[in-house]
N, CA, C and O of each residue as an XYZ file, in Angstrom:
556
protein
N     -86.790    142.726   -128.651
C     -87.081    143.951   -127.941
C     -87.125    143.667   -126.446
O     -87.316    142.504   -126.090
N     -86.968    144.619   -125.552
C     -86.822    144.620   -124.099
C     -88.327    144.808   -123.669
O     -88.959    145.443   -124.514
N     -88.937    144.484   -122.759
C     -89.956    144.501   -122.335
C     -89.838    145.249   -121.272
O     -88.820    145.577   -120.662
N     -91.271    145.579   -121.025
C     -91.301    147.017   -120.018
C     -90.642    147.014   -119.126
O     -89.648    147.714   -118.937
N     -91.259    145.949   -118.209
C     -89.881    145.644   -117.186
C     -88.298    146.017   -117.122
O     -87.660    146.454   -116.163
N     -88.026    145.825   -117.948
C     -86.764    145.558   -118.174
C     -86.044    146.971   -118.800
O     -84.877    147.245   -118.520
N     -86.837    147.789   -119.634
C     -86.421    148.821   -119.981
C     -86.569    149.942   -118.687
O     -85.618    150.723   -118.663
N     -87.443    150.131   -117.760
C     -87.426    150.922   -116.550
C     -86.419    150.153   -115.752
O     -85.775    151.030   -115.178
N     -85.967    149.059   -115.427
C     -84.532    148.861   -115.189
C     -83.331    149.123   -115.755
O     -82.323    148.913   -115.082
N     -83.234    149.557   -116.907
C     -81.983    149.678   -117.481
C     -82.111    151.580   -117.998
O     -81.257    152.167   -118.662
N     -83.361    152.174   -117.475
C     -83.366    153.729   -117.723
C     -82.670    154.153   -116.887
O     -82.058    155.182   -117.175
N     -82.489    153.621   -115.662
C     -81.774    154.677   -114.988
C     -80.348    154.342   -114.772
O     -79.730    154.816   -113.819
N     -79.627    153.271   -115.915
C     -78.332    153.188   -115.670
C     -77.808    154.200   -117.317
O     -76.641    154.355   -117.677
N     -78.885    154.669   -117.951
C     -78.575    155.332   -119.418
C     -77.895    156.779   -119.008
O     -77.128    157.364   -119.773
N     -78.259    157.277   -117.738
C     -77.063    159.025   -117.452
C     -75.785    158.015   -116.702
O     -74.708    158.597   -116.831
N     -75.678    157.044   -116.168
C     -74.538    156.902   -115.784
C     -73.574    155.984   -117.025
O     -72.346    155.899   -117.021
N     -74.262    155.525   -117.769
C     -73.243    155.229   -119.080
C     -72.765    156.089   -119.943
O     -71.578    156.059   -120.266
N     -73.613    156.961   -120.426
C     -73.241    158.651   -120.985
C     -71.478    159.031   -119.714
O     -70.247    158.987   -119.719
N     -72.509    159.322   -118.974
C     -70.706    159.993   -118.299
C     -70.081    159.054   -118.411
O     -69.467    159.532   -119.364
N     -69.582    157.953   -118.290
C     -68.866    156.469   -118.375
C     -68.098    157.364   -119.602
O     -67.126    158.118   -119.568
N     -69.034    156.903   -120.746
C     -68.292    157.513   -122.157
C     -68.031    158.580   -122.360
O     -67.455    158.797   -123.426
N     -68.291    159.608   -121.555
C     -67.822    160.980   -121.372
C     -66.221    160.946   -120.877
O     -65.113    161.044   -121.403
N     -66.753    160.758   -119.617
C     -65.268    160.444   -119.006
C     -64.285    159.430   -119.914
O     -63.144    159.885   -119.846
N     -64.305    158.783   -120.354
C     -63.375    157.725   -121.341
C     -62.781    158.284   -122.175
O     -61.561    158.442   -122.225
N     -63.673    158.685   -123.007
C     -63.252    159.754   -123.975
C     -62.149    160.944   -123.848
O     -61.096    160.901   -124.485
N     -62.459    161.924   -123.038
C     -61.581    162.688   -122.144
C     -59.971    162.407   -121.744
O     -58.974    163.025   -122.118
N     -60.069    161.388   -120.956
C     -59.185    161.185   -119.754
C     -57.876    160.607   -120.793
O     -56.673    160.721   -120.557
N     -58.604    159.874   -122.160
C     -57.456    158.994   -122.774
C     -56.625    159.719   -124.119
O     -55.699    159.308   -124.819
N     -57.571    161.238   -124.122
C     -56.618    162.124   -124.916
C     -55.053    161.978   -124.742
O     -54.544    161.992   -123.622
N     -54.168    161.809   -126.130
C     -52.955    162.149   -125.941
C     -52.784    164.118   -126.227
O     -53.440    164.931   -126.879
N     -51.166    164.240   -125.064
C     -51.451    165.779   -125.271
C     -50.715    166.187   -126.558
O     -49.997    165.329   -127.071
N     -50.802    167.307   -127.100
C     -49.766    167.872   -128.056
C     -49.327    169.198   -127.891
O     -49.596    169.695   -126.797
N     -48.727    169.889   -128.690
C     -48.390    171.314   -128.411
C     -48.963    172.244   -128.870
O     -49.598    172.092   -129.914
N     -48.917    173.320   -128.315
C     -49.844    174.278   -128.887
C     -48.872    174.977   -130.246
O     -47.660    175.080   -130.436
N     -49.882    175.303   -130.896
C     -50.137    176.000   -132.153
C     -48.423    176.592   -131.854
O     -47.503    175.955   -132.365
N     -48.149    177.732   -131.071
C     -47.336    178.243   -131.303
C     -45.911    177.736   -131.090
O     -44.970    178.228   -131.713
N     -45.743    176.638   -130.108
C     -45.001    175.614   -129.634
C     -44.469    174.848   -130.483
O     -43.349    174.338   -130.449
N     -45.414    174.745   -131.393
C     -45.319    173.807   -133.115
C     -44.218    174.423   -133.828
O     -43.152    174.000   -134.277
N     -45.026    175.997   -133.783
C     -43.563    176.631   -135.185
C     -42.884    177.200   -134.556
O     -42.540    178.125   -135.292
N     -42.085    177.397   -133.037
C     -41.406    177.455   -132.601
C     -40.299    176.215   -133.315
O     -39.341    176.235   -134.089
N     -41.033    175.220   -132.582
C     -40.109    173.326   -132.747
C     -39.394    173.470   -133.987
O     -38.202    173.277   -134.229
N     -40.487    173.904   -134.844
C     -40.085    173.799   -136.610
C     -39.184    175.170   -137.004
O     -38.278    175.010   -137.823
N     -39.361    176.219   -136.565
C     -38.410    177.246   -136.610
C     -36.756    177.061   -136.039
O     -35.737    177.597   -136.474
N     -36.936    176.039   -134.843
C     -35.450    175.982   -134.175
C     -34.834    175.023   -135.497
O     -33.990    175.625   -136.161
N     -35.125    173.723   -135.922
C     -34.710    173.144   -136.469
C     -34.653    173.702   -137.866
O     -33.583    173.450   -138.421
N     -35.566    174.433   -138.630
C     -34.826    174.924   -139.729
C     -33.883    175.703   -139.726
O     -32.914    175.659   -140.485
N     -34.093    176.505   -138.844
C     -32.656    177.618   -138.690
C     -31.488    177.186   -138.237
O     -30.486    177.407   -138.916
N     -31.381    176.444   -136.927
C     -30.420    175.304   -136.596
C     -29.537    174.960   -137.867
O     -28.472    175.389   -138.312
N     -30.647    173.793   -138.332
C     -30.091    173.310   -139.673
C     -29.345    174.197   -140.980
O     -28.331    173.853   -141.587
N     -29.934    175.080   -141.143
C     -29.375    175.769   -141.954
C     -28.467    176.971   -141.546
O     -27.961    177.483   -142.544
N     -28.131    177.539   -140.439
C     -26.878    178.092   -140.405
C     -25.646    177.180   -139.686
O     -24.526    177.488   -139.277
N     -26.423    175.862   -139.733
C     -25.423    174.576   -139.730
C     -24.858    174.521   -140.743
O     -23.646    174.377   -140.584
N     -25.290    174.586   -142.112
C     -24.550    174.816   -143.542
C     -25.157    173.720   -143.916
O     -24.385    172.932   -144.462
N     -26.741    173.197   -143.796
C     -27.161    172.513   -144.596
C     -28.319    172.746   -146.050
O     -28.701    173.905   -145.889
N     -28.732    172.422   -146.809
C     -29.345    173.163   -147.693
C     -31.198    173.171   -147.334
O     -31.760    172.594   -146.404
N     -31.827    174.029   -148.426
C     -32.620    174.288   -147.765
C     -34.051    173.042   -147.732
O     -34.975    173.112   -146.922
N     -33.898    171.849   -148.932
C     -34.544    171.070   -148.834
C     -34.227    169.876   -147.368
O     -35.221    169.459   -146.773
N     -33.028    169.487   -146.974
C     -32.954    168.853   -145.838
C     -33.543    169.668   -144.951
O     -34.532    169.297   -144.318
N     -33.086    170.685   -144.828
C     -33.715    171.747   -143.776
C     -35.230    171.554   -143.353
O     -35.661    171.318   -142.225
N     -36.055    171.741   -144.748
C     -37.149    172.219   -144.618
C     -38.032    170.806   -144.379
O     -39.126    170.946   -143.831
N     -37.569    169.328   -144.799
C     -37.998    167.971   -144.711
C     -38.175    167.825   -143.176
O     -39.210    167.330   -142.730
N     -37.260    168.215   -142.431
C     -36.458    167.837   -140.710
C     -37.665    168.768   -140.232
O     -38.474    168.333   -139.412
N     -37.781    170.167   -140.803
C     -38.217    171.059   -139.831
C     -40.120    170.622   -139.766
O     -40.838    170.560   -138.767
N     -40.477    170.387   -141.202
C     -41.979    170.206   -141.896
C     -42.285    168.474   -141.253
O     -43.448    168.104   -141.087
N     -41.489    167.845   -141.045
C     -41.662    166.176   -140.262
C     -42.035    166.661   -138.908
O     -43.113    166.288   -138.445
N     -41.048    167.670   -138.031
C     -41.477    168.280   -136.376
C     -43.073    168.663   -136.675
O     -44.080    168.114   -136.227
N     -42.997    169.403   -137.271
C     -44.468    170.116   -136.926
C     -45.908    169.158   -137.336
O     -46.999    169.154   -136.766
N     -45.470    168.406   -138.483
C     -46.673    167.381   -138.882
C     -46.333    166.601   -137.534
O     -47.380    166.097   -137.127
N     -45.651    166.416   -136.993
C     -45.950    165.210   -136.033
C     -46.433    165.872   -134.442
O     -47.034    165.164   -133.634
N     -46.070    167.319   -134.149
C     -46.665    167.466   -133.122
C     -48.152    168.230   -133.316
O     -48.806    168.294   -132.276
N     -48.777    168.825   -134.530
C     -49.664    169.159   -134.607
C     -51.185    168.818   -134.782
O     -51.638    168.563   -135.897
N     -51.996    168.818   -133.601
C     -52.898    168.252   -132.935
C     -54.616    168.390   -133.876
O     -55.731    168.800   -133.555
N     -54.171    167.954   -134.795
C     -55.148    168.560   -135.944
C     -56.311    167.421   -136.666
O     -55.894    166.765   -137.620
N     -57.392    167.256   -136.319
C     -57.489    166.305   -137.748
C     -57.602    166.177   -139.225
O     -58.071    165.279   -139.924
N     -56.821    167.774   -139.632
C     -56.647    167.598   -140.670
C     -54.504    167.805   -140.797
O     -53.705    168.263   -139.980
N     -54.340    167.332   -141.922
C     -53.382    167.788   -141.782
C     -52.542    168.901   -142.394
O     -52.715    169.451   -143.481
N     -51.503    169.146   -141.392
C     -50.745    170.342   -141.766
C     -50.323    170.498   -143.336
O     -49.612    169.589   -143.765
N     -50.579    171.257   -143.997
C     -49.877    171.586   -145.549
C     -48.829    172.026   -145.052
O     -48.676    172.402   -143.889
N     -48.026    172.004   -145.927
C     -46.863    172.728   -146.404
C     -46.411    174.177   -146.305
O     -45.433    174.779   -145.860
N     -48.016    174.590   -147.162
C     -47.805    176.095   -147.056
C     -48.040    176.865   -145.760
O     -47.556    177.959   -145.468
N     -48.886    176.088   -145.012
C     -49.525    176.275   -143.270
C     -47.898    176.340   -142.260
O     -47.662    177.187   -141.399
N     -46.962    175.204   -142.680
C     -45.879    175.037   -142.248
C     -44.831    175.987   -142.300
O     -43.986    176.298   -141.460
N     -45.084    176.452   -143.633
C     -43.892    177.473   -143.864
C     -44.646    179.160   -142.977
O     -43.916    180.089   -142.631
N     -45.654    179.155   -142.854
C     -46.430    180.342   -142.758
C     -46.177    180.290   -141.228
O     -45.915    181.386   -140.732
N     -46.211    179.038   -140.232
C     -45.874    179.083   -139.082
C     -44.270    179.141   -138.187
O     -43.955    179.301   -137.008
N     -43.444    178.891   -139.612
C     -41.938    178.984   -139.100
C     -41.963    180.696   -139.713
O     -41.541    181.601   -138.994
N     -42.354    180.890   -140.716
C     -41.983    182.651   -140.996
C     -42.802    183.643   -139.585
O     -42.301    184.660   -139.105
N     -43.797    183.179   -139.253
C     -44.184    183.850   -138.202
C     -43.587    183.557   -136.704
O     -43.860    184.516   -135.983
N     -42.923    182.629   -136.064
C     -42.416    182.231   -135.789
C     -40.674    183.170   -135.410
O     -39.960    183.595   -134.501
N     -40.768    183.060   -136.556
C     -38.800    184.147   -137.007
C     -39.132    185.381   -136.500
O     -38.667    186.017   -135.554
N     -40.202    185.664   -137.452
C     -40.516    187.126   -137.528
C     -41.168    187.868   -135.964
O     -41.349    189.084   -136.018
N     -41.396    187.389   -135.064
C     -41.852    187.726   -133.983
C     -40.687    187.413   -132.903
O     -40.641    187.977   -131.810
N     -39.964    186.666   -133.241
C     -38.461    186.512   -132.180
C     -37.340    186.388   -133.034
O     -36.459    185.528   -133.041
N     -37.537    187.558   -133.884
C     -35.939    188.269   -134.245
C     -34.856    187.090   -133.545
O     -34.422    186.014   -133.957
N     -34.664    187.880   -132.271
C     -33.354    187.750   -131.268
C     -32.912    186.442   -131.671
O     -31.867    186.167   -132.261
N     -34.113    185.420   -131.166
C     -33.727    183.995   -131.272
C     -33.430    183.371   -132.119
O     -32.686    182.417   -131.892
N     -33.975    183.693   -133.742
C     -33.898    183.306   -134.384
C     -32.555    184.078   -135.586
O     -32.528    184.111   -136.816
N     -31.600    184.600   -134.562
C     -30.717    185.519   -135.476
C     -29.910    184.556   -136.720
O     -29.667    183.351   -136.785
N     -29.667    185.563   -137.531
C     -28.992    185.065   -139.056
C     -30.366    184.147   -139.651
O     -30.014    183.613   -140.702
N     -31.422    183.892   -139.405
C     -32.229    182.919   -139.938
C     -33.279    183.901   -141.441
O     -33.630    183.387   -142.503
N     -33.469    185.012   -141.098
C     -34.316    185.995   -141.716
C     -33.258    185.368   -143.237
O     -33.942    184.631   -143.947
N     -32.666    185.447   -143.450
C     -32.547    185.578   -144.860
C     -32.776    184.019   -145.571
O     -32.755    183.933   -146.799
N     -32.961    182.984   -144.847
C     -33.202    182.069   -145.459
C     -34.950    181.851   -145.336
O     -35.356    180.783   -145.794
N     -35.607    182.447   -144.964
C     -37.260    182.878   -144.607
C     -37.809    182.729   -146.153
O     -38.980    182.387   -146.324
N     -36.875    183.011   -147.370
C     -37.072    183.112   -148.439
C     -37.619    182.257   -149.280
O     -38.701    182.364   -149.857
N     -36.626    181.166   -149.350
C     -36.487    179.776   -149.196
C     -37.314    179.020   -148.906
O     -37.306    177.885   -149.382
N     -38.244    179.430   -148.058
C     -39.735    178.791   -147.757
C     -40.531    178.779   -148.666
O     -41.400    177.932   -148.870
N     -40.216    180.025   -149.477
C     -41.950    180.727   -150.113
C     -41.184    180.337   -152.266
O     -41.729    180.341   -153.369
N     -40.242    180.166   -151.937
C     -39.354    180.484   -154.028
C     -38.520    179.236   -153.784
O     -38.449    178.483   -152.813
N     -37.768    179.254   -155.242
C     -36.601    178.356   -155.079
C     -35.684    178.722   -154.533
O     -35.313    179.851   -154.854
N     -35.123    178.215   -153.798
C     -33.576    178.455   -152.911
C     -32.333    178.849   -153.845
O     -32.681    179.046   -155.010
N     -31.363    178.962   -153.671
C     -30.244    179.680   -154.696
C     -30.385    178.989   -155.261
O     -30.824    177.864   -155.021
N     -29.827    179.755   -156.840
C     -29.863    179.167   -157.936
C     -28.656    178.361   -158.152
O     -28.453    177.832   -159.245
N     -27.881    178.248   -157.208
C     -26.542    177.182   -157.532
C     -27.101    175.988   -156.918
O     -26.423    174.997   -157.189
N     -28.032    175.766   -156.238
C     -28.822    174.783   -155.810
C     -29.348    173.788   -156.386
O     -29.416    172.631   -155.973
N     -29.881    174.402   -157.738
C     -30.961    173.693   -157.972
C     -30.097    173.348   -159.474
O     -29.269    174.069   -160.030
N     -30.533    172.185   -159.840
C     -29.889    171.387   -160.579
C     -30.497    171.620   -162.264
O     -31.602    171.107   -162.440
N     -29.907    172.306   -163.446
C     -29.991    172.525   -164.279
C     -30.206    171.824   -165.180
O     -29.257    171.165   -165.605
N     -31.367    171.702   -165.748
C     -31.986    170.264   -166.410
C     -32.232    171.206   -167.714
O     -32.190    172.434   -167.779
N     -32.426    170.523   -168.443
C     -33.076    170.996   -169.987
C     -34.272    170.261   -170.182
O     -34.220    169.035   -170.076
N     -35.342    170.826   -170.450
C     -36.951    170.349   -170.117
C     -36.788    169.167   -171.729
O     -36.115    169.459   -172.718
N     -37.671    167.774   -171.542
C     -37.700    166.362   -171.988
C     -38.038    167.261   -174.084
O     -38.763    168.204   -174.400
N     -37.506    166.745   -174.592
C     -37.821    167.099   -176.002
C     -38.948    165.617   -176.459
O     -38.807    164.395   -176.504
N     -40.194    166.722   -176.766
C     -40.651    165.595   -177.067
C     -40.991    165.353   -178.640
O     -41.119    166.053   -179.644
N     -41.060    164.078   -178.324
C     -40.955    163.021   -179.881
C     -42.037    163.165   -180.908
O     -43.151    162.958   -180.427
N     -42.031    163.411   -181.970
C     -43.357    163.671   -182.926
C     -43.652    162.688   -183.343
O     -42.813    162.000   -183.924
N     -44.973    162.269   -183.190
C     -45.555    161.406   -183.896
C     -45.137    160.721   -185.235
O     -44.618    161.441   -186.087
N     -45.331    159.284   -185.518
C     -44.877    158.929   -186.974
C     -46.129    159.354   -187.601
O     -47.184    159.725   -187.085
N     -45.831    159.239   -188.661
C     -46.965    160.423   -189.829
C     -47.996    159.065   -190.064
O     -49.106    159.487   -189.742
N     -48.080    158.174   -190.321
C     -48.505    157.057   -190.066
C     -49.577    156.741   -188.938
O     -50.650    156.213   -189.229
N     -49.270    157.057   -187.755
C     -50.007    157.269   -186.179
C     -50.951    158.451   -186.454
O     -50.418    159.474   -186.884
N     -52.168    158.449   -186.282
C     -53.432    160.071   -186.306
C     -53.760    160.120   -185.113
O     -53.825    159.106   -184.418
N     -54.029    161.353   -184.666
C     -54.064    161.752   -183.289
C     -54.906    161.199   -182.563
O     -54.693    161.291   -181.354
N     -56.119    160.452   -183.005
C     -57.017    159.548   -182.288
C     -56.881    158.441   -182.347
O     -57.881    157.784   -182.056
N     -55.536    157.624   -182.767
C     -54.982    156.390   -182.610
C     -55.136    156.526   -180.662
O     -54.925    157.383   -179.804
N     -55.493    155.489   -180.710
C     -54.931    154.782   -178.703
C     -53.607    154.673   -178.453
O     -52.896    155.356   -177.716
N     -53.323    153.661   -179.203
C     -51.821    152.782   -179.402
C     -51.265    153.117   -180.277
O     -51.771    152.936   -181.384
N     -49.763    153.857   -180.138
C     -49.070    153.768   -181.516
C     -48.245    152.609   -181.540
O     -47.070    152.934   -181.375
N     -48.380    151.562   -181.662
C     -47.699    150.326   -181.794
C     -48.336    149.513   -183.006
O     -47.896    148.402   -183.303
């Protein structure tokens, strides 16, 4: 422990270390963009991209990477936050964002159905009659 002495010497350097760490703190912020600047970034590049003639998952990877990386958050951006800021985004600058409205869709459903790759869901295997449903291991 500090002894009396010594603590009335070091009280009156305790408001000038506070601002010290005030100021530190502050000054060494990196900047980022604002909120709307974000789904602007992410609006140019999805629309870009896609009346480039690319599909809508590259699109939406390129556009959803811009905005997670400039958005100044400590939590992070979802997906659905992402898409909600490029549709608002469109939807408030028409002009700029022309031919883009119809792929806005695409954000929220699956993209055309010639898109998406036609699978037949896994058939699964029945048990040997042998194996009871509270077996662990069927081996």
């Amino acid at each position: 422990m500090l002894s009396s002495q010594a603590m009335v010497k070091y009280r009156n350097l305790m408001p000038l270390a506070a601002i010290g760490i005030l100021f530190t703190c502050c000054l060494g912020l990196p900047s980022y963009a604002k909120p709307s600047e974000v789904g602007k970034k992410g609006a140019s590049v999805y629309c870009f991209m896609r009346n480039s003639g690319n599909n809508h998952t590259v699109s939406w990877e390129a556009a959803y990477q811009i905005i997670k990386r400039q958005k100044s958050s400590l939590f992070k951006t979802s997906p659905k936050h992402a898409a909600v800021m490029i549709t608002e985004t469109v939807v408030q600058n028409p002009n700029d964002y022309k031919n883009c409205g119809v792929f806005i869709g695409d954000l929220y459903g699956p993209p055309n159905i010639d898109s998406i790759q036609k699978e037949s869901p896994p058939e699964t295997e029945e048990m040997p009659s042998e194996v009871k449903k509270g077996d662990r291991y069927s081996y």
